[in-house]
C-alpha positions as CSV (number, residue, x, y, z in Angstrom):
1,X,-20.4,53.1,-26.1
2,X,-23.9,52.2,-24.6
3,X,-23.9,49.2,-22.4
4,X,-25.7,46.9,-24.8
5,X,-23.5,47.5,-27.8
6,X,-20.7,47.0,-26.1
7,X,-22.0,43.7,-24.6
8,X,-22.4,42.4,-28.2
9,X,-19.0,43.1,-29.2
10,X,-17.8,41.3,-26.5
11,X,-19.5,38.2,-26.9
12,X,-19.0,38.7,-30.5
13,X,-15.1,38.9,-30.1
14,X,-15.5,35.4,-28.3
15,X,-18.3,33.3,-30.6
16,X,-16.9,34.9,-33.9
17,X,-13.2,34.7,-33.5
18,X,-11.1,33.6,-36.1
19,X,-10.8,30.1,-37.4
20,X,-7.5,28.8,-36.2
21,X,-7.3,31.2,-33.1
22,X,-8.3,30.4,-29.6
23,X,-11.8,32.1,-28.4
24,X,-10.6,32.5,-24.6
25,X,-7.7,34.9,-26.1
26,X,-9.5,36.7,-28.5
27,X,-12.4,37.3,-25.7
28,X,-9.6,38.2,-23.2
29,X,-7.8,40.9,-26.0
30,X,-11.4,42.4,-26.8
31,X,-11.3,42.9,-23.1
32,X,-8.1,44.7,-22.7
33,X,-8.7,47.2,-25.4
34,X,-12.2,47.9,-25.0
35,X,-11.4,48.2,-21.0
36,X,-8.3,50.0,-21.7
37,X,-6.7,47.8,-19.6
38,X,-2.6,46.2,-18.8
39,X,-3.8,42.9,-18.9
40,X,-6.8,40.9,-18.9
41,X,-6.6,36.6,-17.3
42,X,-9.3,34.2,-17.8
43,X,-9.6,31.3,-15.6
44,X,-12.3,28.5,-15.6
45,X,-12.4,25.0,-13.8
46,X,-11.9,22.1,-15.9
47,X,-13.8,19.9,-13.4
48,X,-16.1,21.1,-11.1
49,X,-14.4,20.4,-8.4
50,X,-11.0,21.2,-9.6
51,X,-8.8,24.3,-9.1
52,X,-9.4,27.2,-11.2
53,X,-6.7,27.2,-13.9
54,X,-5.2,30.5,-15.8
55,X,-6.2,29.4,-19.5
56,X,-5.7,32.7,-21.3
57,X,-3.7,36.1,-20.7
58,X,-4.1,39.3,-23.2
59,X,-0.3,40.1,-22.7
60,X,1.1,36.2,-22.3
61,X,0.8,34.2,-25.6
62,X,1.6,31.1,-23.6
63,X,0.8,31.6,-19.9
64,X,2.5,28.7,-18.8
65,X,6.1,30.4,-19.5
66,X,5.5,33.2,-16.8
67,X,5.0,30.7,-13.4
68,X,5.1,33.5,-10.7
69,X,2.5,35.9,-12.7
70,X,0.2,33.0,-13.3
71,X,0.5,31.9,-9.3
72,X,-0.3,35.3,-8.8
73,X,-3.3,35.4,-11.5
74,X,-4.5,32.1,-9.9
75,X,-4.6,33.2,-6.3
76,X,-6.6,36.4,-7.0
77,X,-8.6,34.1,-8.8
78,X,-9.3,31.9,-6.4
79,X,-10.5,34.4,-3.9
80,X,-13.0,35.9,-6.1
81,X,-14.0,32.3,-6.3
82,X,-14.4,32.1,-2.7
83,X,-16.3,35.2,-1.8
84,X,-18.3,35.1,-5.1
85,X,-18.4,38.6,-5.8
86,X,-16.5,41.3,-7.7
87,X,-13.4,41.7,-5.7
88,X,-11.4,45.6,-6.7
89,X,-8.2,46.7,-5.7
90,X,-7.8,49.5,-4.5
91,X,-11.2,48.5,-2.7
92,X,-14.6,50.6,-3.2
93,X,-17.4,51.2,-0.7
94,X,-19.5,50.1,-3.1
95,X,-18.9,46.4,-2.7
96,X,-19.6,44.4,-0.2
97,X,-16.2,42.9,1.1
98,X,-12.4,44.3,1.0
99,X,-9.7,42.7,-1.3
100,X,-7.3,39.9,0.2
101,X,-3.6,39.6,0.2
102,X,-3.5,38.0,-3.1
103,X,-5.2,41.2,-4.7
104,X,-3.0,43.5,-3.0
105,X,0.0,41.5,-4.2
106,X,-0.9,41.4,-7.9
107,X,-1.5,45.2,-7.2
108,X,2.3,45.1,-6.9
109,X,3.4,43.2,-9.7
110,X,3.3,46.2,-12.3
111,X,4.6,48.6,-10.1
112,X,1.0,50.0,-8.9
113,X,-1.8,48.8,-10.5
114,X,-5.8,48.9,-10.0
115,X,-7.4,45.0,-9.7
116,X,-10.4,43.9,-10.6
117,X,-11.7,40.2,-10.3
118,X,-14.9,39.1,-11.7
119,X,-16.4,35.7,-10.7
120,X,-17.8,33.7,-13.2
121,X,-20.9,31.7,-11.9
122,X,-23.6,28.9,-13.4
123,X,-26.4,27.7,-11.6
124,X,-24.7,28.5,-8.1
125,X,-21.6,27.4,-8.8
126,X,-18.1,29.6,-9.7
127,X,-16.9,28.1,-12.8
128,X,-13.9,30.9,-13.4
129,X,-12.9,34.1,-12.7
130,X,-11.7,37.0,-15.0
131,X,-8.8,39.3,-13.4
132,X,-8.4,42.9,-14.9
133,X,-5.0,44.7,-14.3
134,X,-4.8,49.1,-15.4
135,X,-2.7,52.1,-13.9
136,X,-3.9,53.3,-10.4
137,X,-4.6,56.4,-11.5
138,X,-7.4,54.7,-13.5
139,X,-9.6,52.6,-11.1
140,X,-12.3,50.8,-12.2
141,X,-15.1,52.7,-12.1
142,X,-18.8,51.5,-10.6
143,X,-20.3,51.4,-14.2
144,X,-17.3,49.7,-15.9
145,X,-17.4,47.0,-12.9
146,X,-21.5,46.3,-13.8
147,X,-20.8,46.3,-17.7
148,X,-18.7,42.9,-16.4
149,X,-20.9,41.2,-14.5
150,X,-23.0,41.3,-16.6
151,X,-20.7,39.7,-19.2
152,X,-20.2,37.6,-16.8
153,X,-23.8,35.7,-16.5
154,X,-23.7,35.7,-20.3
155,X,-19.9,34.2,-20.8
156,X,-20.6,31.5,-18.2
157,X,-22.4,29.4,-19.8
158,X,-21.2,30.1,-23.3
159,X,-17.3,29.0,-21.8
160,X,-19.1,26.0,-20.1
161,X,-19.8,24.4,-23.4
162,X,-16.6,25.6,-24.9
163,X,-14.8,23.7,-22.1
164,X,-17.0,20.7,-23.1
165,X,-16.1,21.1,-26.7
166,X,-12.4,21.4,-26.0
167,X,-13.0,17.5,-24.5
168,X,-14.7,16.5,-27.5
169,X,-11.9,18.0,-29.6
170,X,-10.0,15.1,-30.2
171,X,-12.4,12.5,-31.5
172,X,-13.5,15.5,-33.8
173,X,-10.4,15.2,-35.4
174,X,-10.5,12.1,-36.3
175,X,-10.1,11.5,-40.0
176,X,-13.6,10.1,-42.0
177,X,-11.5,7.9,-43.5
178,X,-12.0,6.8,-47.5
179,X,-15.3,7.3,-49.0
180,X,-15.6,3.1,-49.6
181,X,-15.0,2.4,-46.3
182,X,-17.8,5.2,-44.9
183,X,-20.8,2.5,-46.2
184,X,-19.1,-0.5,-44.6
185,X,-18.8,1.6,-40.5
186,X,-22.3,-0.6,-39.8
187,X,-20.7,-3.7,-40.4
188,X,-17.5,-3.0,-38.8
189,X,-18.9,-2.7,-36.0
190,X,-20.9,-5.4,-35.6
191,X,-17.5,-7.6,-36.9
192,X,-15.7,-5.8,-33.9
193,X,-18.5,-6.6,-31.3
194,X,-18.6,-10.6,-32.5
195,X,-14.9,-10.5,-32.0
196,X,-14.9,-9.0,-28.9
197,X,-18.0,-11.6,-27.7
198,X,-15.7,-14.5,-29.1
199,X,-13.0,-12.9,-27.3
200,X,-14.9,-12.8,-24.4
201,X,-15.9,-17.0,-24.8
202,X,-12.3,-18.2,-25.3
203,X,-11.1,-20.7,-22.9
204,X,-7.7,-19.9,-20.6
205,X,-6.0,-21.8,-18.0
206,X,-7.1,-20.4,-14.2
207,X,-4.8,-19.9,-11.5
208,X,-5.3,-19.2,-7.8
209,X,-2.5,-16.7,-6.7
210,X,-1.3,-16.9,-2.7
211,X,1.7,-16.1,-0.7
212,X,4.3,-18.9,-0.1
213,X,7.1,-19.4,2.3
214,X,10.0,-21.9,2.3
215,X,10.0,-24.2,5.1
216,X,12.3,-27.1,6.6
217,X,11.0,-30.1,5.6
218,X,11.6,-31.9,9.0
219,X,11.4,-28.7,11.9
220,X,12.4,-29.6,15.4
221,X,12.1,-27.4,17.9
222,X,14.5,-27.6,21.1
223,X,12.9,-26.8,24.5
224,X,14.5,-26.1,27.8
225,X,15.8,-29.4,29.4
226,X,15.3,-27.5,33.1
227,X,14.6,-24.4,34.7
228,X,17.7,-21.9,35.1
229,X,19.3,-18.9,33.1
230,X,20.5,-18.7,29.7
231,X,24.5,-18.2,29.9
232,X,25.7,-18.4,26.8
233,X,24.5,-18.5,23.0
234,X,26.7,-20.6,20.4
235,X,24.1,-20.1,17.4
236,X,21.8,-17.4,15.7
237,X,18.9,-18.1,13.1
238,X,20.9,-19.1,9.4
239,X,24.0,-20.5,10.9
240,X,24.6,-24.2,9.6
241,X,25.4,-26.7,12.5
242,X,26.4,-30.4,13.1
243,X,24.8,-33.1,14.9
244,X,26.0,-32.9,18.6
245,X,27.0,-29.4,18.0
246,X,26.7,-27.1,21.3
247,X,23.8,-24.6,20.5
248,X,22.8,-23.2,24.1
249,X,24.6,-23.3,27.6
250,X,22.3,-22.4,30.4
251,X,23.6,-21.3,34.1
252,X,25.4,-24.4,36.2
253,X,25.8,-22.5,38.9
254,X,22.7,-23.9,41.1
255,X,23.3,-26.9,39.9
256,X,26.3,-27.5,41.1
257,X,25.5,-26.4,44.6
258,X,23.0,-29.0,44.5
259,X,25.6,-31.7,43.5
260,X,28.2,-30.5,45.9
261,X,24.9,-30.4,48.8
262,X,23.9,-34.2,47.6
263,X,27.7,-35.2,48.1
264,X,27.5,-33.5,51.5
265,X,25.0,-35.6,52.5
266,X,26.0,-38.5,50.9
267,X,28.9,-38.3,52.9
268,X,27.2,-38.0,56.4
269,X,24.8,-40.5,55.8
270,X,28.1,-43.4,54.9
271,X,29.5,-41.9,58.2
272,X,26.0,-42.6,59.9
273,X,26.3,-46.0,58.5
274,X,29.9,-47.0,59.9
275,X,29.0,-45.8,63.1
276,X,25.8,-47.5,63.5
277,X,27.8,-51.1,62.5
278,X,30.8,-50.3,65.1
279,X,27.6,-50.3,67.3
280,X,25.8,-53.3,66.0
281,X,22.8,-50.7,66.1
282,X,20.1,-52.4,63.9
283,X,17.6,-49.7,64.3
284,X,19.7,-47.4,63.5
285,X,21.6,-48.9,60.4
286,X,18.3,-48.9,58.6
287,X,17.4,-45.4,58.9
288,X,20.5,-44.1,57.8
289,X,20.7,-46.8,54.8
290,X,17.7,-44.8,54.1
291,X,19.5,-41.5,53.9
292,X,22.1,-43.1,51.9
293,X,19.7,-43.9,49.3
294,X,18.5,-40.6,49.1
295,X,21.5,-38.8,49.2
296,X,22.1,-41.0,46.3
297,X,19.4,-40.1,44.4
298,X,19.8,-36.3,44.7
299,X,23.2,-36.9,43.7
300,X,22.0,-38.7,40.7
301,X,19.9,-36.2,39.9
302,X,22.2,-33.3,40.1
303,X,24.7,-34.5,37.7
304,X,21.6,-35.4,34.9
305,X,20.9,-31.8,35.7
306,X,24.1,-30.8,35.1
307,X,24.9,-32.5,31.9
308,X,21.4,-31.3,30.4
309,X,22.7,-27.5,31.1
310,X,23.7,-27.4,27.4
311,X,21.9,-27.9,24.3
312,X,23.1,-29.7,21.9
313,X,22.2,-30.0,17.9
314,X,20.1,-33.0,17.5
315,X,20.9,-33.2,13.6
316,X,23.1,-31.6,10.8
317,X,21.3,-28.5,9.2
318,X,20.1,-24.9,9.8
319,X,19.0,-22.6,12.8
320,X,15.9,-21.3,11.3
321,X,14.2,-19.4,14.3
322,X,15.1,-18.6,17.9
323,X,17.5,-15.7,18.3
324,X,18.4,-15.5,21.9
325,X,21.5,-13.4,21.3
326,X,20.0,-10.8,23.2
327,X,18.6,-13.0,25.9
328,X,22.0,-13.8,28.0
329,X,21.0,-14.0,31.9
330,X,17.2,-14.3,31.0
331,X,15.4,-17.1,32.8
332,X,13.7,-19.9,31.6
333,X,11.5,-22.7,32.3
334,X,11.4,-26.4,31.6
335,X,9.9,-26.5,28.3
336,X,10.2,-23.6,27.1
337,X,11.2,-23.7,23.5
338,X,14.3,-22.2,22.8
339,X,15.2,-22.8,19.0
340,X,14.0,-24.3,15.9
341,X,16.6,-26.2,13.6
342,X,15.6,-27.9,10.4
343,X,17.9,-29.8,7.7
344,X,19.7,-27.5,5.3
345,X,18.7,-30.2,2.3
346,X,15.1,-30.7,1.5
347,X,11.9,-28.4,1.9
348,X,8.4,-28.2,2.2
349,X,6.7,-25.1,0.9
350,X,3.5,-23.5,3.4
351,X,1.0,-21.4,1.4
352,X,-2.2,-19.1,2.3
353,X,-4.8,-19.6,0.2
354,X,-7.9,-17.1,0.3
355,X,-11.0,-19.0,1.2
356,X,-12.6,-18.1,-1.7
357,X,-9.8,-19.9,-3.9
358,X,-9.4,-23.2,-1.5
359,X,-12.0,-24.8,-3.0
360,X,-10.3,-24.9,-6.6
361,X,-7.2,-26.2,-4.9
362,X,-6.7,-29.9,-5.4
363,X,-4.1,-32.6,-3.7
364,X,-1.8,-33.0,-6.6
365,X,-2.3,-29.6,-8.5
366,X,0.7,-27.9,-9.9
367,X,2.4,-24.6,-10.1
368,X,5.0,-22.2,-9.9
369,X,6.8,-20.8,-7.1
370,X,8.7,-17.6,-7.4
371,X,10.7,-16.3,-4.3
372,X,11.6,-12.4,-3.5
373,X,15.4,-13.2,-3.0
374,X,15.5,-15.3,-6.6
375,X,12.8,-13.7,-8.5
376,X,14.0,-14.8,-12.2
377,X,13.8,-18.5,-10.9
378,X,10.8,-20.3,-11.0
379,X,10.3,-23.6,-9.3
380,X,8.0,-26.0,-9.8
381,X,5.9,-27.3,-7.2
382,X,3.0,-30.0,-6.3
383,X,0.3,-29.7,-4.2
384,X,0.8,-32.0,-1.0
385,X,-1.8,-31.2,2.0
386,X,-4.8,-28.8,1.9
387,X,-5.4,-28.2,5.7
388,X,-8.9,-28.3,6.9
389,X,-8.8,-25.7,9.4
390,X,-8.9,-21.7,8.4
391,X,-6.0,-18.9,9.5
392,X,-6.7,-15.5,9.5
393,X,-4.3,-13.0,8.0
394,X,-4.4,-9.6,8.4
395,X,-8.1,-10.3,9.2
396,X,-9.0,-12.5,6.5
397,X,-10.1,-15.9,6.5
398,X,-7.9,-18.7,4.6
399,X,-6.2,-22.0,4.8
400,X,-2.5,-23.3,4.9
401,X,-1.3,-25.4,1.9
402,X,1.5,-27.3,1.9
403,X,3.3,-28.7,-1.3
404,X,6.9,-29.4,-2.1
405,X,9.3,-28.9,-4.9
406,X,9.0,-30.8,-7.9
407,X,12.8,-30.7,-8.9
408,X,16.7,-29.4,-7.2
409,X,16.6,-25.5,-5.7
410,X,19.9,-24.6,-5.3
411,X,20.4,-21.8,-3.2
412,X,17.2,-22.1,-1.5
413,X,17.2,-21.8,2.1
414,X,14.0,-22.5,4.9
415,X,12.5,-18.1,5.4
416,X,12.2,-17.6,1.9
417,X,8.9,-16.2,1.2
418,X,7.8,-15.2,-2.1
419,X,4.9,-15.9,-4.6
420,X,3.0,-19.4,-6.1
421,X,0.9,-20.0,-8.8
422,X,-1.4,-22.9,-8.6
423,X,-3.2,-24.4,-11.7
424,X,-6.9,-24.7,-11.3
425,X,-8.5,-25.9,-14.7
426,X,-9.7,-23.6,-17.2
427,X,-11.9,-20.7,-17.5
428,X,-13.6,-17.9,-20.2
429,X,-11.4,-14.9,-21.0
430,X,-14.3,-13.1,-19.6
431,X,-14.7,-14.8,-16.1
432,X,-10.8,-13.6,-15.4
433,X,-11.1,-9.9,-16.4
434,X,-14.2,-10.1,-14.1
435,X,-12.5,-11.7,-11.2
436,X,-14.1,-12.0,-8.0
437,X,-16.4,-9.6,-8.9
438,X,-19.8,-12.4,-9.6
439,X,-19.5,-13.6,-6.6
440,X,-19.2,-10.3,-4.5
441,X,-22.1,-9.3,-6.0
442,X,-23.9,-12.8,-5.1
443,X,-22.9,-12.2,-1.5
444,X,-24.2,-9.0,-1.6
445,X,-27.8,-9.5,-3.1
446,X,-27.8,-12.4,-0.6
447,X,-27.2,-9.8,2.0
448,X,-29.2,-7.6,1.2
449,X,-32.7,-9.3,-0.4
450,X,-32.1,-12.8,0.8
């Protein structure tokens, strides 16, 4: 059959097929007869970025139930794609490059088979690709390989707006409806556009979201009483202790060298001071009266030291930071702080509100607090203190609020974090489906033009 003619049939096959068949099969069984071919695959991108995807096979009525042939299909495909030219297997001196691996092993799948892949290309681009599969001892002949590529430039665009249509398919489908309500489409459109705008205009309550954290309501932290070396831990962060409980022991050791040194010379200065009477040495009696004094003092000061080697609990409550567990023999310095402890009734909560939401925060507002380790209790809360200076978190700007519980919390304890709600007045539906978007873009014309 001459050239043209047989071009004609084959775009015939595709725009005239049958009513209720696909075109991509019909084109792709045209292709296999007239071609006397195994088996014909169409592929085409969906997106023009996207993969190319196997949408019809002559021999498959569903491709998608023979995986491994269609991986196969796809990766021969795909290097036609990426060398954009005719691709045969076994290769022909005719054409510019040599097949890949993925040619060679679709060669394989029938036994031994010839392999031709045909790009598909639109204004530059590779749209698709059609793969053609026959008995070696039939390759595909120079004049066979022009008849489709030049298919090819014709099909391209034609399966572009196929593709296109397939998108538009479903609103297509869509039943007219009645024939009364055909007259009244204008007017229910406009209805649905008023609703929509009165949608748009109805008032709702505004809330300014932040992260919350429960706190002691009363935190006191416990500092090293002297320098030495922490000897031994009685307390970890969460345990619940008593007033005068011991928390901390640090090292006595020097310390009592120093008293047993003070007693020394306590000693030898009382000695100095018996012989200097048996003397009646005035001179003498005053100087070492002096020593006694001092001795006296260091002595003083030794056993103050040594009573302030452990920490004790300065109220009834909970160990809420400071685990020095792993700290045994480490030194520290007079100070230093060591532990916070904080009552196990009563709390304050601390929350971080985005600087562009602080200013809708008042003294007195209201909310709900939710927290991660009781999330289907909510609490109510009160706005107590909106601090004046800003914290940065994860490097944005915002300010610390404090507010406290407006009823009982059992089973809250100070670490909690979780998340509050805060009321802030009222708002159009529209404003909070928009968001912060108004004044990003404010910020960004000001940027920009000034």
């Amino acid at each position: 059959m001459p050239a043209a003619g047989w071009l004609m049939e084959t775009l015939a096959a595709f725009l005239q097929a049958p009513r209720g068949t696909d075109p991509l099969r019909a084109l792709v069984l045209h292709l296999a007869a007239s071609l006397r071919c195994d088996r014909v695959a169409l592929g085409l991108r969906r997106r023009s970025r996207s993969e190319i995807e196997v949408l019809a096979v002559s021999d498959l009525v569903r491709p998608a139930d023979a995986g491994e042939l269609v991986r196969d299909l796809h990766a021969a495909m795909m290097e036609a794609a990426a060398s954009a030219c005719t691709l045969t297997h076994p290769s022909r001196r005719a054409l510019p490059l040599h097949p890949g691996l993925a040619h060679v092993q679709l060669g394989r799948v029938l036994g031994a088979c010839a392999v031709c892949s045909v790009p598909l290309a639109l204004d530059g681009r590779v749209i698709g690709a059609l793969t053609l599969q026959r008995d070696l001892g039939a390759p595909f002949r120079t004049e066979e390989i022009l008849r489709l590529e030049q298919a090819a430039q014709f099909l391209a665009p034609m399966l572009r707006l196929h593709l296109a249509g397939r998108r538009r398919l479903a609103l297509d489908a869509l039943p007219d409806g009645p024939a009364w309500l055909r007259p009244l489409r204008p007017h229910l459109a406009i209805g649905a556009l008023a609703l929509l705008s009165a949608l748009a205009l109805l008032p709702v309550e505004r809330e300014v979201v932040a992260p919350a954290q429960v706190r002691g309501l009363h935190e006191r932290q416990l500092v090293a009483p002297r320098d030495g070396f922490i000897a031994v831990v009685h307390a970890r962060p969460g345990v619940r202790i008593a007033e005068g409980q011991p928390l901390l022991d640090l090292d006595g050791e020097a310390v009592r060298q120093a008293q047993r040194a003070a007693e020394a010379s306590l000693s030898q200065a009382e000695t100095a001071v018996s012989e200097a009477l048996a003397r009646h040495d005035q001179a003498q009696l005053v100087v070492q009266m002096a020593r006694v004094d001092e001795a006296r003092a260091r002595l003083e000061q030794a056993r103050e030291d040594q009573e302030r080697s452990r920490v004790l609990a300065p109220m009834d409550g909970l160990v809420v930071d400071g685990d020095l567990s792993r700290s045994v023999g480490a030194p520290v310095r007079r100070g230093e702080v060591l532990m916070t402890v904080a009552p196990a009734e009563g709390f304050r909560l601390v929350l971080w509100v985005d600087e562009r939401d602080v200013a809708r925060v008042r003294v007195g507002s209201s909310g709900m607090l939710r927290v991660a380790a009781r999330p289907g209790q909510a609490l109510a809360l009160t706005v107590t203190r909106v601090t004046p200076v800003a914290v940065t978190r994860e490097g944005r700007n915002g300010f610390e609020v404090e507010a406290a519980l407006s009823g009982a919390a059992p089973g809250l304890r100070p670490g909690f974090e979780g998340v509050a709600r805060i009321g802030a007045g009222r708002q159009l539906l529209l404003q909070a489906l928009l968001g912060r978007l108004p004044d990003s873009l404010r910020i960004g014309w000001w940027t920009l033009l000034g």
